[in-house]
N, C-alpha and C positions, 0 to 999 in steps of 0.2 A: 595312793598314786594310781591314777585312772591310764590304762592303757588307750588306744585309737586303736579304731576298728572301719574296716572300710563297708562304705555303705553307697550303694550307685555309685556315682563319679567322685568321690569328695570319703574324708574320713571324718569321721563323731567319735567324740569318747565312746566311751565302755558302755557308761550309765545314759549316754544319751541314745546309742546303738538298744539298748533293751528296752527303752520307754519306746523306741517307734515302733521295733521289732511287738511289743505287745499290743499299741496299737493297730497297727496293719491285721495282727491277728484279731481283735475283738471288733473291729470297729467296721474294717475292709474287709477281711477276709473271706466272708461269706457274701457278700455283694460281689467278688469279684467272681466268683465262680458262679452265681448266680447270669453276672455281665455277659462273661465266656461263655456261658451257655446258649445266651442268647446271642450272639454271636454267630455261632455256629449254627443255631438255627435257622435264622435270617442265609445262611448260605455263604457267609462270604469266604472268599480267598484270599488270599495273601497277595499283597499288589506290591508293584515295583513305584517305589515312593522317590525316586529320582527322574527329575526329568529329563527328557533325551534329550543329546547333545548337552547337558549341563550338569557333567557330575557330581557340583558342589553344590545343587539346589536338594530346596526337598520337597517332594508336592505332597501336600498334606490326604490328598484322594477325596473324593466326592461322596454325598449322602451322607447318612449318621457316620459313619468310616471319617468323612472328610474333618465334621464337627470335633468328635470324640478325640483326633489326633490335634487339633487347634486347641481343644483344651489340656491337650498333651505338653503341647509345644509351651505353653503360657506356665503351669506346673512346673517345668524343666525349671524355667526363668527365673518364676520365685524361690525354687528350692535353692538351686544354688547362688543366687542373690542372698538367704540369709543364712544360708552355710556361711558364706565367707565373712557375713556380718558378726556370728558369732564365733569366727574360728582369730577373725581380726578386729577385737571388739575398738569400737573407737573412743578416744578420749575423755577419760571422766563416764564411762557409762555406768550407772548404778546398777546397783541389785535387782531394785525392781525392774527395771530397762533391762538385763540379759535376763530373768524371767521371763517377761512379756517375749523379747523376742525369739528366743528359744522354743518356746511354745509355739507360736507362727513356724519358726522353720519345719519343727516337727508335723506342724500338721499339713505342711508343700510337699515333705516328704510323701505323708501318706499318701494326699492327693494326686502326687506323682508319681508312685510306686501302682497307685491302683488304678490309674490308666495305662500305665506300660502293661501291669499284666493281666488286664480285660481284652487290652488292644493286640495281645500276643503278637502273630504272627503279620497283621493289620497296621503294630505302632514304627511313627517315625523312627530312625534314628537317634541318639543321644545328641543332644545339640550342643554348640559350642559358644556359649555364653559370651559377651566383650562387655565388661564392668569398667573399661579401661577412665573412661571420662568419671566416676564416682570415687570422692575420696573417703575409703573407706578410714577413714583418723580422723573424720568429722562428724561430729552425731549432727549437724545441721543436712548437711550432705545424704547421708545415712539415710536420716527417715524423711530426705525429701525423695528422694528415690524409693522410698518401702511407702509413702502416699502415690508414689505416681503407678506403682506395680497395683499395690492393690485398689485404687482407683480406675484403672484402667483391666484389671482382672473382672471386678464386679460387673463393669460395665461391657465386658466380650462378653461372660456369660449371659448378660441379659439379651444382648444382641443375637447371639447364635440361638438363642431360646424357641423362636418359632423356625428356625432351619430344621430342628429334630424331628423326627417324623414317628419315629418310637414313645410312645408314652412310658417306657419305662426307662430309657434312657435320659426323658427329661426332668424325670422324677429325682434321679441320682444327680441331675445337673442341678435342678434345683435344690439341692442339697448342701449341695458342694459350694454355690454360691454364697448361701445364707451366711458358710462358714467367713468367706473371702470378705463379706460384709461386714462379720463382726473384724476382722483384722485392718481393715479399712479405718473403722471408727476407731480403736484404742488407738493407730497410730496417729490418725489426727488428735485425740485426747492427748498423745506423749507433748505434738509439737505445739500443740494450745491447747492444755489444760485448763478443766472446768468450763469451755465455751462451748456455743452452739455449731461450733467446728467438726463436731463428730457427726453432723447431720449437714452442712452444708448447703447453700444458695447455688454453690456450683456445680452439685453432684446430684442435689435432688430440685424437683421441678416443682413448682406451686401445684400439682395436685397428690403432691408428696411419695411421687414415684424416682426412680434411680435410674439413670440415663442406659440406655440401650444403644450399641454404638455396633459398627457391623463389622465381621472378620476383618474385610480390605482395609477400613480407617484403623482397626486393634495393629494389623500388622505391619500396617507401615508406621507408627506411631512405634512400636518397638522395635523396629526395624535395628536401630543402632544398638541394641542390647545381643545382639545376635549376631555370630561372625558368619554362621550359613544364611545363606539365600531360601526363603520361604516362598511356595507358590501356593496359596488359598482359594484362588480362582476357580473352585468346582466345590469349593465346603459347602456343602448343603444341597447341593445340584443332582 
């Protein structure tokens, strides 16, 4: 009998709590102090991420700060998008189906644990998710929303790609992408199996590159997935 254990905003099993917990350590945990370092270096301070007269927005802050918290906010979204996927699995999901997706949640975790604490004292707040329009009791529903997240993740990161001004922060971004790619493709494989679906006419361009889409189109495009008010209008500036 697997206890819950609380993990960010959301509770995981026991066994699911030690798998991330080990990866954060192997995988992140030296990049992020690495991150913080540089961080610290570059000079920054801790910025007031609300905007005035609008206590319920959040502004993401400008330069790599602005970027780094944008791929903060997008992480938040997926994580807890498939925390609840696999905390409310939907009908008829297989074995291999909460594999697959278990794995995805765990690695939003990571990517969401390791921008909070690179971005310390720099990251947004914890943001307040609205799933309300997704029914999570339908795998159709399900994984048209886990195509639209990680369709629309791949393609922020390409888009914020030349905002970074740091080369080694774009290094880690380009990293972190690759990962959001390959979770792109399996879930298209789930929803059309064995087709050329996992590489798409829609997502890739006849010179076989991946769509680049810029912070303001990513955030208002999720805008409904999010009960706070997001201001990006200085990310990269």
């Amino acid at each position: 009998m697997h206890t819950n254990k609380k993990y960010g905003s959301y509770e995981v099993d026991e066994e699911g709590a030690s798998l991330v917990n080990r990866r954060l350590f192997l995988s992140s945990a030296g990049l992020t102090t690495a991150f913080g370092t540089m961080l610290i270096v570059t000079g920054c301070t801790k910025e007031d991420h609300q905007i005035p007269g609008m206590s319920d927005a959040v502004d993401l802050g400008s330069g790599d700060i602005g970027v780094l918290n944008y791929a903060y906010a997008l992480e938040q979204l997926e994580a807890a998008f498939y925390a609840k996927v696999i905390d409310s699995p939907f009908s008829g999901m297989t074995d291999a189906e909460k594999t697959i997706l278990t794995e995805i949640r765990d690695h939003e975790i990571v990517h969401r644990e390791f921008f909070k604490a690179a971005l310390a004292g720099n990251a947004i707040k914890g943001l307040t998710p609205n799933f309300d329009g997704i029914d999570f009791g339908s795998r159709t529903a399900v994984l048209g929303a886990a195509k639209l997240f990680e369709d629309t993740g791949v393609a922020a990161y390409n888009g914020a790609g030349k905002l970074i001004k740091d080369p080694n922060y774009l290094l880690l971004a380009g990293k972190i992408v690759s990962v959001e790619a390959r979770h792109a493709a399996v879930i298209r494989d789930l929803i059309n199996p064995k087709s050329a679906d996992f590489a798409g006419d829609d997502i890739i361009d006849l010179n076989g590159m991946d769509k680049a889409v810029a912070p303001a189109d990513i955030l208002a495009a999720v805008k409904g997935y999010v009960k706070d008010t997001i201001n990006g209008a200085n990310v990269g500036k």
